[in-house]
SEMAR-738726 format. One line per 2 residues: number of its first residue (from 1); their letters; for each residue x, y, z of C-alpha. Coordinates in steps of 0.1 Angstrom, whole numbers. Layout:
<sites>
NUM> a> X,Y,Z ~ ...
</sites>
This chain:
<sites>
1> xx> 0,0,0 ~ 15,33,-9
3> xx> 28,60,21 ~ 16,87,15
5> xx> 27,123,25 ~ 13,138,54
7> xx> -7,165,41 ~ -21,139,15
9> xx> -32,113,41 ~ -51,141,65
11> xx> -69,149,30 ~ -78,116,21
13> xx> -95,110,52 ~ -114,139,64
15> xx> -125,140,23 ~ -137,101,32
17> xx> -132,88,-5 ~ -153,63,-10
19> xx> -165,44,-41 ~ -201,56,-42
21> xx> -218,64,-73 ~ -197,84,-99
23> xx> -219,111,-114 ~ -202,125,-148
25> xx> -203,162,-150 ~ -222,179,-178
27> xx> -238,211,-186 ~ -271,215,-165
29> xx> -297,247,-162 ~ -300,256,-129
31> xx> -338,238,-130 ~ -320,204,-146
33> xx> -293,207,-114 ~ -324,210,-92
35> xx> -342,181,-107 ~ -310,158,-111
37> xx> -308,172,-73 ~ -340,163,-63
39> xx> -336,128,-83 ~ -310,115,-64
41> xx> -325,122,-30 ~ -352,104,-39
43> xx> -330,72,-52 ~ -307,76,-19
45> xx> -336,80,6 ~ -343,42,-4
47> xx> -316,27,9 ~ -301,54,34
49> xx> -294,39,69 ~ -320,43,94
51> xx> -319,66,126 ~ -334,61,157
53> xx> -330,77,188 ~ -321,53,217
55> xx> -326,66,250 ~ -293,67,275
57> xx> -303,83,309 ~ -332,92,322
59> xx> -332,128,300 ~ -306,117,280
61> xx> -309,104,243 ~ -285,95,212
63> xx> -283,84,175 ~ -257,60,167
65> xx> -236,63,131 ~ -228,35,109
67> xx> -189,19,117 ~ -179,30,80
69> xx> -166,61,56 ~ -189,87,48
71> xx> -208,85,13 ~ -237,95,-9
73> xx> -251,64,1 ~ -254,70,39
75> xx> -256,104,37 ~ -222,106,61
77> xx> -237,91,88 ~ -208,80,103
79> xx> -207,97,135 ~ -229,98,167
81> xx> -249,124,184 ~ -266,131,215
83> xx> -294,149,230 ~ -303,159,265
85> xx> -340,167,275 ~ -351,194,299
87> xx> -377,210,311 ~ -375,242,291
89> xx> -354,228,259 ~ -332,203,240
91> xx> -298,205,240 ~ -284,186,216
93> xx> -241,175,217 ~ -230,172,179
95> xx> -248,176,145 ~ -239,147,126
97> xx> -227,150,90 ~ -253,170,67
99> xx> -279,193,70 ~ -306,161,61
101> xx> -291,142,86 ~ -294,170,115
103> xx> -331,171,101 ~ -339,135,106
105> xx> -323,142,139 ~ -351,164,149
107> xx> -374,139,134 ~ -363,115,159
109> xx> -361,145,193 ~ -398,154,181
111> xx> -408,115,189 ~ -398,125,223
113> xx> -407,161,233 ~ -419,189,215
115> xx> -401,214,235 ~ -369,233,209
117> xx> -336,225,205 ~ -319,251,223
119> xx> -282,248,223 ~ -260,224,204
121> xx> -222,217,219 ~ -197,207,193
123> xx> -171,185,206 ~ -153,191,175
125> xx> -151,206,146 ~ -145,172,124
127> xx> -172,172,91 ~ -191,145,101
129> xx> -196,156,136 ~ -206,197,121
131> xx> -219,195,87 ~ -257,196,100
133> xx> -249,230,118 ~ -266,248,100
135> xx> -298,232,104 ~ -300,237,138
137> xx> -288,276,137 ~ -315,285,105
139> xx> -341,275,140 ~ -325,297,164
141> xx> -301,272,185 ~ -272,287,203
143> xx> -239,270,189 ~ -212,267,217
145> xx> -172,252,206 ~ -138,253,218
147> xx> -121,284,205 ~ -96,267,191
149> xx> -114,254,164 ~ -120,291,148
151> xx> -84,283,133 ~ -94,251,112
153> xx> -130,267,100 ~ -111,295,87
155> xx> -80,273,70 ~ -79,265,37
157> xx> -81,230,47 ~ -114,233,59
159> xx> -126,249,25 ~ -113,220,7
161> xx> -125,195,29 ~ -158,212,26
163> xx> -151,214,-17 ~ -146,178,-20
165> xx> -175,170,1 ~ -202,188,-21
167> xx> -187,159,-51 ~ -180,131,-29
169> xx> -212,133,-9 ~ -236,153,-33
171> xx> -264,154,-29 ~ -264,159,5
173> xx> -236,179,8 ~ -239,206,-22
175> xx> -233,245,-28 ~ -257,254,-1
177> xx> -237,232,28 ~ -219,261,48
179> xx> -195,256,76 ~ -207,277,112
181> xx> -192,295,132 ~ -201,290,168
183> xx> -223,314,191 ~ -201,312,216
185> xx> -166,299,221 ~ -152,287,248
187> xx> -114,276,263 ~ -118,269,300
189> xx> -145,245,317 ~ -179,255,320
191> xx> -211,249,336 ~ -243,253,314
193> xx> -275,254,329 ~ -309,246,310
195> xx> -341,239,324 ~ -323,233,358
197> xx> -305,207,343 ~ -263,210,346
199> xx> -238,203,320 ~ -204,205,325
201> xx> -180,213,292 ~ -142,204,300
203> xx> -118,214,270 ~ -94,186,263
205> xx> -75,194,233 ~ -53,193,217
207> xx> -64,156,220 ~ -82,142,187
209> xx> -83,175,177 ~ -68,210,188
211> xx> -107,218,201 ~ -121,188,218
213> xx> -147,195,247 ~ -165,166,262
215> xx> -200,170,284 ~ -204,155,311
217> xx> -238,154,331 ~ -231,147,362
219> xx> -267,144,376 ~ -273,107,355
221> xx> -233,100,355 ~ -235,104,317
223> xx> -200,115,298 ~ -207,122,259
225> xx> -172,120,253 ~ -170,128,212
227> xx> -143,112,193 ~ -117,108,224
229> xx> -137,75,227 ~ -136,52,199
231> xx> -159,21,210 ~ -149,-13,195
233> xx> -129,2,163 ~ -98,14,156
235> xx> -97,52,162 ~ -88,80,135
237> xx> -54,99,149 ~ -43,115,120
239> xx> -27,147,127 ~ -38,142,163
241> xx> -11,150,195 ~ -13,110,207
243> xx> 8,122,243 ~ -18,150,249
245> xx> -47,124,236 ~ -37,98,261
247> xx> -32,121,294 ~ -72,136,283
249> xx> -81,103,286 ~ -63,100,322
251> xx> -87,131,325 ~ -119,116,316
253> xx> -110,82,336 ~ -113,103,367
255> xx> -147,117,360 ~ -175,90,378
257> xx> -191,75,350 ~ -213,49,340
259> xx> -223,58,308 ~ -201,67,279
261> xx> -213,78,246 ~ -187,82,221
263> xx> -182,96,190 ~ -183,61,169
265> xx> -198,36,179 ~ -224,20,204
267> xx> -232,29,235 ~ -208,21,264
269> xx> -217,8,297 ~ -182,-2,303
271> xx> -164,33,306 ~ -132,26,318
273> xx> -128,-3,295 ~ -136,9,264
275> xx> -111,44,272 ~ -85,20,284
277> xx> -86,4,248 ~ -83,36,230
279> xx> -56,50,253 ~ -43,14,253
281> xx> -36,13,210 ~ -25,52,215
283> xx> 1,40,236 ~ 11,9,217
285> xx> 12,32,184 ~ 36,56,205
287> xx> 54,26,215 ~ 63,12,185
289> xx> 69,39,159 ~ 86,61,184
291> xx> 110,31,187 ~ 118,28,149
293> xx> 119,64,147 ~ 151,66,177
295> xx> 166,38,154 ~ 160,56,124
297> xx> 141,26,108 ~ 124,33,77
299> xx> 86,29,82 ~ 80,6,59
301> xx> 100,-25,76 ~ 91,-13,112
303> xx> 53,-10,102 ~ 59,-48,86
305> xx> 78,-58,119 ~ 49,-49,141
307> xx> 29,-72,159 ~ -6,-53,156
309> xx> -27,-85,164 ~ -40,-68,197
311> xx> -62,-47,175 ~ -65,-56,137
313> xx> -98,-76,147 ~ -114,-41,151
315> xx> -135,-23,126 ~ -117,-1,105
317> xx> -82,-14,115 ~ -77,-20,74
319> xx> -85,15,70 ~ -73,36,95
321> xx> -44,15,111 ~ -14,24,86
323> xx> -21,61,83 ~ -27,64,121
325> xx> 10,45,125 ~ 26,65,96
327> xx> 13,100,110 ~ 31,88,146
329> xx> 59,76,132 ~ 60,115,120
331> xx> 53,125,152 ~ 79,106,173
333> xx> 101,117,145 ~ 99,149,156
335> xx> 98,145,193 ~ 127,117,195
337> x> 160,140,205
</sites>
């Protein structure tokens, strides 16, 4: 399989290249792109994933993402999110990955209260997490992030990203798709109070991502931890700092939890197993390259030396596992004296 440069593989994921339908590009009116629009919604919505809401806590509710790339076929639902029901609002932790998708979203909160979605918290500012923003701030929810994240929404990498998207994932990702800025950022812990209900937001980037923020409620012992928690699958590191990943999970392993729910993936009951696995192939990851980089190995034998049968039973190990080993090899590159 071919290395590829850094900047290349960070592309190739977050643009989540998959082989869905190839539509060949040819002159349209702007009533023909509508139509052709409209058309493949209507093929799609046959055999799009379903969504259903699956309750958590006592007030607490998520939607779980399919263990896969995102694509025109399943409308990038890849990720998970969560909402949280009080007695004045909804407040909903992460948008999922398209403006339809943060619709059907509501579909599912409206099965369960009629009261409005009042805030949404972003754990991070990853496409298939933030894509159905908009949704949700076109209705008058406030948006709260991590303030690190206005750097990436206002990169060039984020316009690409966002570029490839509206071919890769048309039609539900197309011209109109917009990335949002938040309402209010934030870059220390914080307690939000809805409806009497608390939440608490910790920052714990740079981790996954420079802006992580996890939610904790500590009422029902309920951590919606975003993509810090990969349950049963490998986990995407990419340009992520692994040392600073692992020591936010030594964070959240403190907090009293019973249930976690993660980014990707189903629901945990077993919190401190299921962060000890992820901080547990961080480490090994860490382990292994940083050794071949002190050696000055090339990555091609010490990646082919490694004994990675701990973890390539997990979904997405064929996928993920080489990048994630080649971007910390890059990493302890860097950090080895």
């Amino acid at each position: 399989m071919q290395i590829f440069p850094q900047s290349w593989g960070r592309l190739i994921w977050r643009c989540a290249i998959s082989s869905a339908l190839t539509l060949v590009s040819v002159p349209f009116s702007a009533q023909s792109q509508a139509q052709v629009a409209f058309d493949q919604r209507a093929e799609f919505s046959l055999t799009v994933p379903a969504m259903v809401a699956r309750r958590v806590s006592h007030s607490s509710w998520y939607v779980e993402g399919l263990g896969a790339l995102g694509s025109s076929a399943n409308q990038n639902f890849i990720s998970n999110a969560g909402f949280v029901v009080t007695p004045t609002g909804v407040v909903v932790i992460d948008a999922l990955g398209s403006p339809t998708l943060a619709e059907r979203l509501v579909s599912e909160i409206r099965k369960v209260t009629p009261l409005p979605v009042t805030h949404v918290i972003v754990t991070h500012y990853h496409a298939d997490h933030i894509y159905g923003l908009q949704s949700f701030k076109a209705n008058g929810a406030r948006i709260i992030g991590h303030r690190a994240a206005l750097a990436y929404i206002n990169s060039d990498t984020a316009m690409i990203r966002l570029q490839a998207s509206r071919q890769t994932l048309a039609p539900w990702i197309d011209a109109k798709t917009q990335l949002i800025s938040a309402d209010e950022w934030i870059d220390a812990p914080q307690e939000l109070v809805v409806g009497g209900v608390r939440f608490l937001l910790h920052p714990v980037g740079p981790s996954h991502t420079p802006e992580d923020l996890v939610v904790y409620l500590p009422h029902e012992k309920v951590l919606f931890a975003g993509d810090l928690v990969f349950r049963g699958r490998v986990p995407y590191v990419g340009q992520a700092d692994s040392g600073h990943w692992i020591k936010a999970l030594q964070t959240l392993l403190a907090f009293e939890t019973d249930i976690i729910v993660p980014g990707h993936g189903p629901l945990s009951s077993q919190a401190r197993q299921d962060m000890e696995l992820t901080r547990d192939y961080l480490l090994y990851l860490r382990e292994v390259m940083g050794q071949a980089a002190k050696n000055m190995e090339p990555f091609e034998a010490a990646y082919q030396a490694t004994n990675w049968s701990k973890f390539e039973a997990l979904p997405l190990f064929g996928v993920a596992n080489r990048m994630n080993a080649y971007n910390t090899y890059l990493l302890m590159e860097r950090q080895t004296p």
